[in-house]
C-alpha positions in Angstrom: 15.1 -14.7 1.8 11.4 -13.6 0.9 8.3 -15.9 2.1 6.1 -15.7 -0.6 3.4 -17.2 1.2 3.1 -14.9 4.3 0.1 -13.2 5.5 -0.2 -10.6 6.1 1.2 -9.6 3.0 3.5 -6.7 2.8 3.3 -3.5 1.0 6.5 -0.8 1.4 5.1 2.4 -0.2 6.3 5.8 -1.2 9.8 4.5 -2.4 12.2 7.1 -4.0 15.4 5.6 -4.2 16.0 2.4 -6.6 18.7 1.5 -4.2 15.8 1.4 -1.3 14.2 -1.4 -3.7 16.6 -4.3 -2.3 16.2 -3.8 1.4 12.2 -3.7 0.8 12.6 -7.4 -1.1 14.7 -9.0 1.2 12.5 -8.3 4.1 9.9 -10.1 2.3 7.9 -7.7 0.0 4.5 -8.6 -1.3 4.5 -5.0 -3.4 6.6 -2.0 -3.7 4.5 1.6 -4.3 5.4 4.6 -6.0 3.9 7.6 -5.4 3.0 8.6 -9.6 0.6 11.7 -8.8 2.2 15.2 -8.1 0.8 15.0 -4.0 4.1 15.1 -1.4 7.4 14.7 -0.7 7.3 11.1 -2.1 6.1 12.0 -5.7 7.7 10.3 -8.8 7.7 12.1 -12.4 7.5 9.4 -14.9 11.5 9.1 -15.5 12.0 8.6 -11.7 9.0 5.6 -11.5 10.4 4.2 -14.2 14.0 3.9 -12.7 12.5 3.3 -9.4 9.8 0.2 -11.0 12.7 -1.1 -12.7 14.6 -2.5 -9.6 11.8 -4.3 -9.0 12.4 -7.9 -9.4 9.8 -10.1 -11.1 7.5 -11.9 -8.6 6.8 -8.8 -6.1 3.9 -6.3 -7.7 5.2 -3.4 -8.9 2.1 -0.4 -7.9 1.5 2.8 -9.0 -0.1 4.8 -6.7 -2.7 7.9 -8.2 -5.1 10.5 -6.9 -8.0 11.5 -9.2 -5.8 10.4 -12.5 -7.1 10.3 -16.1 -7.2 6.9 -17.9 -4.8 7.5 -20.1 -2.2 8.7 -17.8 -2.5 5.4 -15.9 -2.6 3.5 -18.6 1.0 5.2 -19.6 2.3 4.2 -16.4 1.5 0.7 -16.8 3.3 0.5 -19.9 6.5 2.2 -19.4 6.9 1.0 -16.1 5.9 -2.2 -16.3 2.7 -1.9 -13.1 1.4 -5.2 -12.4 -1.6 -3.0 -10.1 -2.9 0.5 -9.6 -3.8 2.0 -6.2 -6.2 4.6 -6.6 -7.1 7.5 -4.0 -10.0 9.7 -4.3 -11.5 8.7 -7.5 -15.5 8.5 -8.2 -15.8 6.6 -10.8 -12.8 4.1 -11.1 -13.8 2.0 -13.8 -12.9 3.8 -16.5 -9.5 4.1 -15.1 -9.4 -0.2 -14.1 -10.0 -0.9 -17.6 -7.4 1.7 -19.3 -5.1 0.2 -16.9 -5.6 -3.7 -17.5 -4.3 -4.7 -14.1 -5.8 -5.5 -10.8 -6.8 -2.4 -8.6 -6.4 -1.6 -5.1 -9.1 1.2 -3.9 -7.9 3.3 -1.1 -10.9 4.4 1.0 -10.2 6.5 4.1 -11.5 5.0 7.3 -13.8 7.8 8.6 -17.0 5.5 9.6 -18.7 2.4 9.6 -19.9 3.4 5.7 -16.5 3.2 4.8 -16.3 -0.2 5.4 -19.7 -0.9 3.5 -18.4 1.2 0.6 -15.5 -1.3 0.6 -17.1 -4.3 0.3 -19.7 -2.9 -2.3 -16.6 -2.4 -4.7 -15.8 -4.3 -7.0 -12.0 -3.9 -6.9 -9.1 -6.8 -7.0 -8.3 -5.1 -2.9 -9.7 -2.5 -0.6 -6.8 -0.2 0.9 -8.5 1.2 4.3 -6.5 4.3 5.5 -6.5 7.0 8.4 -8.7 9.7 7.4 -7.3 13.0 7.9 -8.4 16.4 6.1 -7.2 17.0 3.0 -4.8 14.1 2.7 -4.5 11.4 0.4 -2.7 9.2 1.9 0.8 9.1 3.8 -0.3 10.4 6.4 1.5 8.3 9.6 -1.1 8.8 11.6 -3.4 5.6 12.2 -6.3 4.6 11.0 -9.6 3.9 13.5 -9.0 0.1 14.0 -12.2 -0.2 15.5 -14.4 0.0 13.4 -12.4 -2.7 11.3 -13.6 -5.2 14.5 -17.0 -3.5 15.0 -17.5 -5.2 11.2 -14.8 -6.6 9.5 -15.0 -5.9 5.4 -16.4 -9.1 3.5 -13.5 -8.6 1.2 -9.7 -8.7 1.1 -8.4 -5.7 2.2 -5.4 -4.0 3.4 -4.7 -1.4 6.2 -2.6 1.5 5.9 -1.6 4.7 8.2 1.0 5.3 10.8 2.3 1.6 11.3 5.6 1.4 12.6 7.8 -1.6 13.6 6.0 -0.9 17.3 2.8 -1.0 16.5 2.2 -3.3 13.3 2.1 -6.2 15.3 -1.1 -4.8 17.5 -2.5 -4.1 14.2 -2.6 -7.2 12.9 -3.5 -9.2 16.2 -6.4 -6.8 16.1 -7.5 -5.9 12.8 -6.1 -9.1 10.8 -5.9 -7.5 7.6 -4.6 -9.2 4.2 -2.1 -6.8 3.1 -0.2 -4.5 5.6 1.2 -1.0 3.6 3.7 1.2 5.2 5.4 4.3 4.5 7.1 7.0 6.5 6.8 4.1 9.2 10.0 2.7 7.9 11.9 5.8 6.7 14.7 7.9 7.9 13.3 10.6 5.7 10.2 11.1 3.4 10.9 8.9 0.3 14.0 7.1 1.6 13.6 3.6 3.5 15.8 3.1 6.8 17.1 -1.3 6.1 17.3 -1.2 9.5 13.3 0.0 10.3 12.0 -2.2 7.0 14.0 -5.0 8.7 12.4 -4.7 11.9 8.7 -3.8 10.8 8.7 -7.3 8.9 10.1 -9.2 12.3 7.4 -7.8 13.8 4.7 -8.5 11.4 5.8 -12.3 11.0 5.9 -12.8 14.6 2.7 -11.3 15.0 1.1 -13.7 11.8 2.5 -16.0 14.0 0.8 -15.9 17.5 -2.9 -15.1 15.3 -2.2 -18.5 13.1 -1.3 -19.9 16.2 
């Protein structure tokens, strides 16, 4: 049964599979991501996301993950696939794109440096996605972010923290970092795009008993 109320919240991202969708849920989803720009493995065309958004129950977000889109082509998204947010990577000026899309926004900013962190809290997004930054790469790429700068100076916003967790390490993560939202990917796969029930089961043990002993 999903527990709506706990923290950190969880994010499984880079779904392919509508059959994936269940396994995701029952392990207590907060949001499930598709991948809706042509970058990787885990890319969607807009037929797929729609299947893929469509298992979705109602009360768990339904995110459509972008790098650099137009407004419109967001916008599209949201409608046929019914997007209750957009996550957006490497995007200037995302304004333009919030207000085509008319839900809340999650900015992903790679974690390269303690400006990262300022840049977070200057914008003025619904959630700010901090990620491991690697060359060249979007996002997805399981390795792990620089925690330590996330204690140096924790944001002054909500924010989530993506990049390489794993059922073995997401509970360090959030004894350390305490983020708001959690967001894995290949973390929980047995191949890129396809969730393993048996990792997404575990990696959600491990984040509630970890909530746990830092609530404690």
């Amino acid at each position: 049964m999903r527990d709506t109320a706990e923290s950190p919240r969880l994010k499984f991202c880079g779904l392919t599979d509508p059959a994936d969708v269940a396994a995701c849920v029952d392990a207590g989803a907060w949001a499930i991501g598709a991948i809706m720009t042509p970058h990787g493995p885990r890319a969607l065309d807009a037929a797929q996301a729609e299947r893929l958004m469509a298992a979705v129950p109602d009360g768990v977000e339904r995110v459509g993950v972008f790098v650099d889109p137009a407004p419109a082509a967001v916008a599209d998204a949201v409608r046929r696939c019914g997007l209750t947010r957009v996550q957006l990577h490497d995007v200037d000026d995302w304004a333009p794109i919030a207000e085509a899309a008319g839900v809340p926004v999650t900015l992903s900013i790679r974690l390269d440096g303690p400006d990262a962190i300022a840049a977070g809290d200057a914008a003025e997004c619904d959630l700010v996605l901090f990620d491991a930054a690697v060359p060249g790469m979007a996002g997805g790429t399981g390795q792990l972010a620089d925690w330590s700068l996330l204690v140096a100076r924790r944001p002054a916003r909500p924010f989530g923290l993506a990049g390489g967790l794993t059922p073995q390490v997401v509970g360090d993560a959030i004894r350390t970092v305490r983020p708001d939202v959690i967001d894995v990917a290949s973390g929980v796969e047995s191949s890129p795009g396809h969730k393993d029930p048996a990792l997404v089961a575990a990696f959600a043990r491990a984040a509630r008993e970890a909530a746990l002993e830092v609530a404690a």
